[in-house]
C-alpha positions, 0 to 999 in steps of 0.5 A: 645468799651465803655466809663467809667464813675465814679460818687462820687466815695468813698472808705474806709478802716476802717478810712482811705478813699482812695479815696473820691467823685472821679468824672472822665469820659472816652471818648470811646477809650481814655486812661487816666493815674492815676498819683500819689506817693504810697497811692494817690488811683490810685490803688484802683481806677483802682481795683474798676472798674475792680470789685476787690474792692467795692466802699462804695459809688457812680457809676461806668459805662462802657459803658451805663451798670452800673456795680457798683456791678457786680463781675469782670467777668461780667464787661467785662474789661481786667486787666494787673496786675503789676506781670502779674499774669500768671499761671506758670504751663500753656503755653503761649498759655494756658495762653492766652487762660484761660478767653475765656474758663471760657466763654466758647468760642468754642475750635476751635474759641479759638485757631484762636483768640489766635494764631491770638492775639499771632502774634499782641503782637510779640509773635508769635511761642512762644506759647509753652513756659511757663513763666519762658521760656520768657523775662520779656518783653514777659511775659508782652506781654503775660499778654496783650494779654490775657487781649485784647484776650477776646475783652474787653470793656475797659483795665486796667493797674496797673503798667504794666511796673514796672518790667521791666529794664529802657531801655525795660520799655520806649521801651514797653511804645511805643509799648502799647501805639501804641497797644492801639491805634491800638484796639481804646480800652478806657484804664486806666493806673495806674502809679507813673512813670511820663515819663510813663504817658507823653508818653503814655495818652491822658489825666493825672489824678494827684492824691493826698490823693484820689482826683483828683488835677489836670485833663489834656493833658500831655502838660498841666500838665507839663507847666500850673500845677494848684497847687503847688502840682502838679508843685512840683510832675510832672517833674523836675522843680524850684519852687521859692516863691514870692510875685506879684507886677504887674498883668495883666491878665495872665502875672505876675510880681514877687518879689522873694528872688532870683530876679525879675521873670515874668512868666505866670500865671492864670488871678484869680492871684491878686496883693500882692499873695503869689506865687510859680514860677516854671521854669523848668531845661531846659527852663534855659540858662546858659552862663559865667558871662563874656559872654553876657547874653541872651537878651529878649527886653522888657522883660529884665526889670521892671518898676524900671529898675530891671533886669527880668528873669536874675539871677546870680549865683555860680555853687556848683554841676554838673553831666555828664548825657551823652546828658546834664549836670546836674547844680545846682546853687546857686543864692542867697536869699537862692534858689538853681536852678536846670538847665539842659543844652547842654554838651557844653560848660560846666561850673565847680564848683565854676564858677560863671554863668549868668542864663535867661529864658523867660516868656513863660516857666514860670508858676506861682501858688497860694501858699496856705501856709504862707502868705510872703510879699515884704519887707521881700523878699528884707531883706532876699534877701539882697536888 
């Protein structure tokens, strides 16, 4: 198998630049997933590499063989488009077949290594069937396999389950990954689905605007996101505007509209920054205001006194999603928060709730917008 390694990678389309100075490297049998919203450039990425699509400037290498201006066919990748794009008028094991006859591979070979990629993908017995005979599952597995059947270096995915009804799409999320890994094949995966990308990579490539905003392990995209960008973009997640008032490495103290909030941060964060706090949905505990609100020791309060990491709040919308209840909580200063939490006990609309989080399950990001300061937080949050 093979490594890939894109090097200043560039490209235009009249004045539009759809990808721009784009640096990635691949280790060999990694898969990485290229996340983003439609016109972020992971396609287009992901057609360069296969060859599709010239890069205007810089390299692109699949295992130590530069093949920045090879035709497709000379690059020895397997590509999964997001309509499959088999052939109707051929069988499934025509299909399958096609790109090692276009190389020539003897008749008798050809039938042992489709017969036997057939059987690995689950579609063994349906060699005969054409394409309008199968499920969209099977047609996925068929675009798979005519991909792996040519012992590619590496294998491309472009949207692959985007077809797919929502219960088979998280079904094949397992099944492809568990097939990657089962080839040890260096895998590109383009995806705007997150849970996609969570599931299946080894690493994430969060892009906007045609860079790369962020580079990690799904765990760290998730709880240590770099940018606002990527905190708002990846998962469902609260993101309160502030000011910090204490800093002590990666611990930071908060000031927000909605209350004082402690949360983890990187040590680069300064006292008086301008911030966002994330604080995801689930990480929330939310108890009736005439319960007793989770207690967290030491980190219940400031220096003043201030309660930390409590919030209170009027419950305004709830929806039933079977294994939680889905809140939104209005706690004042102008926030709205985004809690998800077991069905019971359950809370209605109007209910008035105590919400708590601890400081591990917060993340703190540099705003680079509009500079805020302490003293209009507390005027607006009424303090």
């Amino acid at each position: 198998m093979g490594s890939i390694d894109l090097k200043s990678l560039t490209k235009r389309f009249d004045d539009v630049v759809a990808v721009n100075n784009l640096n990635l490297e691949l280790n060999d049998g990694e898969l990485i997933a290229l996340l983003g919203p439609s016109g972020c450039g992971k396609t287009t990425t992901l057609r360069m590499i296969a060859g599709f699509e010239m890069a205007d400037e810089g390299t692109i290498s699949i295992g130590e063989r530069n093949v920045t201006t090879l035709a497709p066919e000379k690059r020895n990748a397997g590509m999964v488009f997001q309509n499959y794009a088999l052939f109707p008028h051929l069988t499934v094991y025509e299909n399958v077949a096609f790109g090692l006859e276009m190389r020539r591979v003897p008749k008798s070979e050809i039938h042992d290594r489709v017969m036997a990629i057939l059987e690995k993908v689950q579609l063994g017995g349906l060699d005969a069937r054409y394409p309008r005979q199968l499920s969209g599952g099977q047609q996925q597995r068929t675009a798979l396999a005519r991909a792996l059947v040519i012992n590619p270096e590496v294998l491309l995915l472009d949207e692959p389950l985007a077809n797919l009804d929502a219960k088979l799409r998280e079904e094949m999320r397992f099944y492809i990954r568990s097939l990657q890994q089962e080839f040890e094949i260096t895998t590109v995966y383009v995806t705007h689905d997150q849970a996609e990308a969570l599931v299946l990579a080894d690493r994430i490539a969060v892009m906007m605007n045609g860079v790369i905003e962020q580079l990690g392990s799904p765990e760290e995209i998730y709880r240590r996101p770099q940018t606002p960008i990527v905190a708002d973009f990846v998962g469902l997640t609260n993101l309160v505007p502030g000011v910090i008032t204490e800093q002590d490495g990666e611990r930071s103290l908060v000031e927000t509209r909605a209350g004082v909030i402690r949360g983890m941060g990187p040590d680069s964060l300064l006292n008086g920054d301008t911030v966002l706090v994330s604080v995801r949905p689930e990480t929330l505990r939310i108890e009736g205001v005439k319960g007793t609100a989770g207690l967290m020791g030491s980190e219940q309060h400031d220096g003043t006194g201030s309660a930390v990491n409590q919030l209170e709040g009027d419950v305004t919308e709830r929806a039933f999603l079977g294994n939680l209840i889905d809140y939104r909580i209005d706690v004042g200063g102008g926030e709205l928060f985004r809690v998800q939490a077991a069905p019971t006990p359950s809370y209605d609309v109007s209910e008035r709730v105590n919400l708590t989080f601890p400081e591990s399950e917060v993340w703190v990001v540099k705003d680079v917008g509009e500079s805020i300061s302490v003293d209009s937080l507390r005027g607006e949050s009424g303090a």
